[in-house]
Backbone as ProteinMPNN parsed JSONL, in Angstrom:
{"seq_chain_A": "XXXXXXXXXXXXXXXXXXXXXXXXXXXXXXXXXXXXXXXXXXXXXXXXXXXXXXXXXXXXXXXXXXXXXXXXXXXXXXXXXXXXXXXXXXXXXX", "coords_chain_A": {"N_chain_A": [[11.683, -26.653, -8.804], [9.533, -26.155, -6.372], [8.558, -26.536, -3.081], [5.869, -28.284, -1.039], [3.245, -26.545, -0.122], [1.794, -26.04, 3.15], [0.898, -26.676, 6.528], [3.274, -25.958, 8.999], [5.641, -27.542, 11.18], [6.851, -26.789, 14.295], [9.331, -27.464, 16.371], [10.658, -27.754, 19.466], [12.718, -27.242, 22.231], [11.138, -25.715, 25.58], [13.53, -25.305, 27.717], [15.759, -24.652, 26.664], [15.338, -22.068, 25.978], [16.758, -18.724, 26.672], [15.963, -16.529, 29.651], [13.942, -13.56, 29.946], [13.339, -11.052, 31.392], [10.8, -9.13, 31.365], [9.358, -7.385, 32.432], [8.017, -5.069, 34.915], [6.578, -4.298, 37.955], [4.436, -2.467, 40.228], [3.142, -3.331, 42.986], [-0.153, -4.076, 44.859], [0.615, -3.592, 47.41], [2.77, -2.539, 47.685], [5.33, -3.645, 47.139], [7.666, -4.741, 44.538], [7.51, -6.618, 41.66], [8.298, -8.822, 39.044], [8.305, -9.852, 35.771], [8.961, -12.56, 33.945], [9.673, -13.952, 30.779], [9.945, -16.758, 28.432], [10.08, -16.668, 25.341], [8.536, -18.562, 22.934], [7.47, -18.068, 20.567], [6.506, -15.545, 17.839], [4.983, -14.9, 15.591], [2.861, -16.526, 13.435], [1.537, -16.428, 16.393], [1.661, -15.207, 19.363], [3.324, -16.775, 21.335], [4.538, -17.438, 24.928], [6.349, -18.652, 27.8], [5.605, -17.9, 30.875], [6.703, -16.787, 34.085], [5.871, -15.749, 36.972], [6.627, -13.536, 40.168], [6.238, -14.794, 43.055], [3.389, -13.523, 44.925], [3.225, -11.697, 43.423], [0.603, -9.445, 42.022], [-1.898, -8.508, 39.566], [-3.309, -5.865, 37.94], [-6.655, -6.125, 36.764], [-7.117, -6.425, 33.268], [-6.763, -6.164, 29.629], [-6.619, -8.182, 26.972], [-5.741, -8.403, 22.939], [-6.158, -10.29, 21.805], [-6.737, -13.921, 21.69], [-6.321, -16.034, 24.687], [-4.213, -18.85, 26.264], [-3.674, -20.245, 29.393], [-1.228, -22.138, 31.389], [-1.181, -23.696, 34.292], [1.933, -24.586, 35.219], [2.623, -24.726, 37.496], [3.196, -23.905, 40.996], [0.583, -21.746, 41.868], [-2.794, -19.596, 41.51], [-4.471, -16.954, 42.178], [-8.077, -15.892, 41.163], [-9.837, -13.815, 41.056], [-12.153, -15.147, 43.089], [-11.429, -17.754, 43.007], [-9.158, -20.533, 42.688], [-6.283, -21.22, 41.067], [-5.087, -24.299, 40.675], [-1.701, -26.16, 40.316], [-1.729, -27.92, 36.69], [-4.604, -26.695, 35.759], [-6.023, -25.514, 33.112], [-6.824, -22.444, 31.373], [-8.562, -20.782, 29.324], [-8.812, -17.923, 27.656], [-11.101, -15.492, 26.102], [-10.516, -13.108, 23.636], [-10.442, -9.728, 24.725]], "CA_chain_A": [[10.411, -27.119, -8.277], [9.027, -25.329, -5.395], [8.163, -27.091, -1.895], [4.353, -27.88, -1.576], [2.595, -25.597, 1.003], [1.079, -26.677, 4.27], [1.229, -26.251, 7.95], [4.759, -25.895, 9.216], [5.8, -28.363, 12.137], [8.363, -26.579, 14.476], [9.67, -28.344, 17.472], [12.085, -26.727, 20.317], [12.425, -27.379, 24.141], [11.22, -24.403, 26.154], [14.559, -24.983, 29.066], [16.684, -24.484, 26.057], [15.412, -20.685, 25.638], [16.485, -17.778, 27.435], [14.467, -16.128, 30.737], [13.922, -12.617, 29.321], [12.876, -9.973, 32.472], [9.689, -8.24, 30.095], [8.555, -5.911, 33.285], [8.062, -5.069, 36.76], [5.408, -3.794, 38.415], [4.287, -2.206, 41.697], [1.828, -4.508, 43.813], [-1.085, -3.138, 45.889], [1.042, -3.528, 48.905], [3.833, -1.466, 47.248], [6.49, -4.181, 46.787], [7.933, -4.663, 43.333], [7.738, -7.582, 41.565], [9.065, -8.758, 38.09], [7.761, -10.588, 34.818], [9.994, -13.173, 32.879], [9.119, -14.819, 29.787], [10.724, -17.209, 27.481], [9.266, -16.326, 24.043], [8.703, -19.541, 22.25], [7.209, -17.873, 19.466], [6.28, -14.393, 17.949], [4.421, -15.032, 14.747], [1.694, -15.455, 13.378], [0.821, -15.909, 17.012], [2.474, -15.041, 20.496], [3.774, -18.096, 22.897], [5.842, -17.416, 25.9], [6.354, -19.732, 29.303], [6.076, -16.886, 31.732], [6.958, -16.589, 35.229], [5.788, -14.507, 37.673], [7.474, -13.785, 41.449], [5.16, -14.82, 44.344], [2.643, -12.731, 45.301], [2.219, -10.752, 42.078], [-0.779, -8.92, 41.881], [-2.174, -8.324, 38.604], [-4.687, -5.352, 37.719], [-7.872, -6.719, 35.692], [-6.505, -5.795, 32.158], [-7.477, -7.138, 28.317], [-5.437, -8.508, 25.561], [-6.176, -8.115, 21.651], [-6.311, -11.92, 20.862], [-7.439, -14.795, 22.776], [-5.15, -16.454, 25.267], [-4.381, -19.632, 27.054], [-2.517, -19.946, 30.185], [-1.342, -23.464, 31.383], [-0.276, -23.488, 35.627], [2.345, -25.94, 35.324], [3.615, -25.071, 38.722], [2.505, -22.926, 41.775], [-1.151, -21.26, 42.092], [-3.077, -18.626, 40.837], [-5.942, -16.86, 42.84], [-8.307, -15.352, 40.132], [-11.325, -13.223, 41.803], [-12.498, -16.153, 44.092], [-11.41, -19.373, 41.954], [-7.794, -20.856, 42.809], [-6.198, -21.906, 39.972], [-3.528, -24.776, 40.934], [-0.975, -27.041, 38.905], [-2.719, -28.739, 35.829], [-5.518, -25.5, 35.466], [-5.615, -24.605, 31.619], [-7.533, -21.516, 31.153], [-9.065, -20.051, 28.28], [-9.531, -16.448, 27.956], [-11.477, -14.944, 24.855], [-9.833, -11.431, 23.583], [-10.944, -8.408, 25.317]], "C_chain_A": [[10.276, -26.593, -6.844], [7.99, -26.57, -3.963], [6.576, -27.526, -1.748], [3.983, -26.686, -0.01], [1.794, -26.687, 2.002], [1.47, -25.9, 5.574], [2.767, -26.646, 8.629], [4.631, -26.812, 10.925], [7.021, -27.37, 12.904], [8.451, -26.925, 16.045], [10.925, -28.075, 18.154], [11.558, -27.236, 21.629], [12.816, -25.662, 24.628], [12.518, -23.889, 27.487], [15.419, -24.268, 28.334], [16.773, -22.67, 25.584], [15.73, -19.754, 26.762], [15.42, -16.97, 28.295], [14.87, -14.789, 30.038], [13.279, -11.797, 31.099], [12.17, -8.685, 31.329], [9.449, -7.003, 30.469], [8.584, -5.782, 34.726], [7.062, -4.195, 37.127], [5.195, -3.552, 40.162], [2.897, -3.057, 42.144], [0.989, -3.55, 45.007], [-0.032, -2.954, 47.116], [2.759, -2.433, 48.821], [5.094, -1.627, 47.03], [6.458, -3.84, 45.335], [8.242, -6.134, 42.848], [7.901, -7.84, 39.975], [8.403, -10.085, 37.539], [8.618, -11.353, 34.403], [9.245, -14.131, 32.093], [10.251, -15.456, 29.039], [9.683, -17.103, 26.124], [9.648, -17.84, 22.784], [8.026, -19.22, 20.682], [6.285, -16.823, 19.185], [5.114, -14.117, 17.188], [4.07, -16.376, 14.27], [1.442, -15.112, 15.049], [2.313, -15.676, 17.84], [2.166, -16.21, 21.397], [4.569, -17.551, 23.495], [5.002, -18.491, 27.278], [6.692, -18.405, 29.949], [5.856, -17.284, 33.192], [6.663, -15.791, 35.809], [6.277, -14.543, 39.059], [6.018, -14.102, 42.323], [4.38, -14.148, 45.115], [2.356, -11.45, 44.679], [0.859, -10.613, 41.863], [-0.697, -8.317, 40.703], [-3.016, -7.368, 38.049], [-5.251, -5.932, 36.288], [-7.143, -5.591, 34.38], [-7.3, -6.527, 30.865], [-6.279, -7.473, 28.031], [-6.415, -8.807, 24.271], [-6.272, -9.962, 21.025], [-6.734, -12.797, 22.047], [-6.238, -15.432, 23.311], [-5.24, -17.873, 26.205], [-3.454, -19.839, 27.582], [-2.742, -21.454, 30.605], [-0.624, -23.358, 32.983], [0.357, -24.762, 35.601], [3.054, -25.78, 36.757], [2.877, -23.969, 39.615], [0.895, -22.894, 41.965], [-1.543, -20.025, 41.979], [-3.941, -18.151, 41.633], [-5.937, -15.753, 41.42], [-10.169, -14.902, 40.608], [-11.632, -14.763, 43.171], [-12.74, -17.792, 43.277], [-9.626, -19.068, 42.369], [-7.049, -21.971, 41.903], [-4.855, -22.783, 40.499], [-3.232, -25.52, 39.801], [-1.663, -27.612, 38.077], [-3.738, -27.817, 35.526], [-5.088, -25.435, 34.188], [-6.821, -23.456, 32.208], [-8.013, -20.871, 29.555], [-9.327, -18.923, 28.127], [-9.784, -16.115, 26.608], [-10.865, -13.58, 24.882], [-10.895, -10.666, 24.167], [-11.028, -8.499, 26.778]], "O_chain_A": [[11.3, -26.765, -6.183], [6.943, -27.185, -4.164], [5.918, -26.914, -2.59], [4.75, -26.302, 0.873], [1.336, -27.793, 1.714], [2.124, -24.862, 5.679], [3.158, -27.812, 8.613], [3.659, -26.682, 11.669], [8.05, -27.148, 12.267], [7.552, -26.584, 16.814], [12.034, -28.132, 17.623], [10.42, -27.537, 21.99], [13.731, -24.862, 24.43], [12.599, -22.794, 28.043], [15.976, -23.314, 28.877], [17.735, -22.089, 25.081], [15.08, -19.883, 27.8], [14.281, -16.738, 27.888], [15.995, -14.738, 29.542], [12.704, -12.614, 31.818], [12.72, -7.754, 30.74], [9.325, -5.969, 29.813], [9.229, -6.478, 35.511], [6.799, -3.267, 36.361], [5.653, -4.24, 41.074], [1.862, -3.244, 41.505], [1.398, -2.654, 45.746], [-0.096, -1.876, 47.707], [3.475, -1.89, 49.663], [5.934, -0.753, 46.811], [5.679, -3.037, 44.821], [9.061, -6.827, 43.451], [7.55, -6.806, 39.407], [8.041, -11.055, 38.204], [9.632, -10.656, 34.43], [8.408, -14.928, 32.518], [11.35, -14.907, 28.955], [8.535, -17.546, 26.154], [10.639, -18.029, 22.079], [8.088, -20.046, 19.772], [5.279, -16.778, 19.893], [4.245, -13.367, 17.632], [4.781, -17.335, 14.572], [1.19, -13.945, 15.352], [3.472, -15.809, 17.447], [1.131, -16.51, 21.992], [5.493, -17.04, 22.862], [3.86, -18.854, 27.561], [7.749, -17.815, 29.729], [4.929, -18.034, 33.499], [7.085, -14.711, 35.396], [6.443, -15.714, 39.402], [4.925, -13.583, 42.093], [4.762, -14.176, 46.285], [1.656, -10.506, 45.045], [0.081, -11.521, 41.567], [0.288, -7.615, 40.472], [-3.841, -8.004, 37.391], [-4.691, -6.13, 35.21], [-6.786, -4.419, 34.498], [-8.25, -7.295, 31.019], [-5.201, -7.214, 28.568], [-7.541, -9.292, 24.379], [-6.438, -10.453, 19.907], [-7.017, -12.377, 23.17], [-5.207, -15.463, 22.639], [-6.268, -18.036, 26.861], [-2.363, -19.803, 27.013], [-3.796, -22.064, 30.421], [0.529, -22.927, 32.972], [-0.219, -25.824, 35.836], [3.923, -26.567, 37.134], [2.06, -23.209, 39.096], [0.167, -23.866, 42.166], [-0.722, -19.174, 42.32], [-4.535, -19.125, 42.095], [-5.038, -15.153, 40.831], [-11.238, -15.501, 40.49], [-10.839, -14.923, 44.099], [-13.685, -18.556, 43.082], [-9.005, -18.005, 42.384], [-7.164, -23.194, 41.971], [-3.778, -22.23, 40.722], [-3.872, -25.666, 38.76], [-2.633, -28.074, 38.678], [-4.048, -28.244, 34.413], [-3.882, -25.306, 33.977], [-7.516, -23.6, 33.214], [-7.058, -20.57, 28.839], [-10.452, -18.711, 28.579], [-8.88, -16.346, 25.806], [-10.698, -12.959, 25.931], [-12.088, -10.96, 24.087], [-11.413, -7.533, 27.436]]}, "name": "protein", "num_of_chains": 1, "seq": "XXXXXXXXXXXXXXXXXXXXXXXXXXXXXXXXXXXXXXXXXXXXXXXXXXXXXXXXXXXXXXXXXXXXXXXXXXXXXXXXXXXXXXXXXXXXXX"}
């Protein structure tokens, strides 16, 4: 007899995963500064808790799916909006 089908429950603490170093990047000012994610999950979709170093500058970019970012710590400047702790965001793909 075969399981029934449904939506799968899966339940993990994000301290318990490895920091991963994804990338690094040069900043307008010509430092270097460095990505880390913990990848809480790959499929169907993509989760990670990422980190970025302090004063990472970001160039305006897309992504192929829609995304939501959660500032549980620090602050974000985002064109002339300052995103602090507690900010969700929503971004539609493209």
């Amino acid at each position: 007899m075969s399981a029934p089908k449904g939506p799968r429950l899966r339940v993990g603490n994000v301290h318990e995963l490895p920091w991963l170093r994804t990338r690094e990047q040069q900043n307008a000012d010509g430092s270097r500064s460095a990505v880390q994610n913990r990848i809480v999950a790959s499929e169907p979709m993509f989760v990670s808790y990422t980190r970025y170093e302090p004063g990472m500058m970001l160039a305006r970019h897309s992504h192929r799916a829609d995304e939501v970012i959660f500032i549980l710590e620090g602050e974000v400047r985002v064109g002339d909006q300052l995103w602090t702790e507690g900010t969700v965001a929503i971004l539609e793909e493209g």
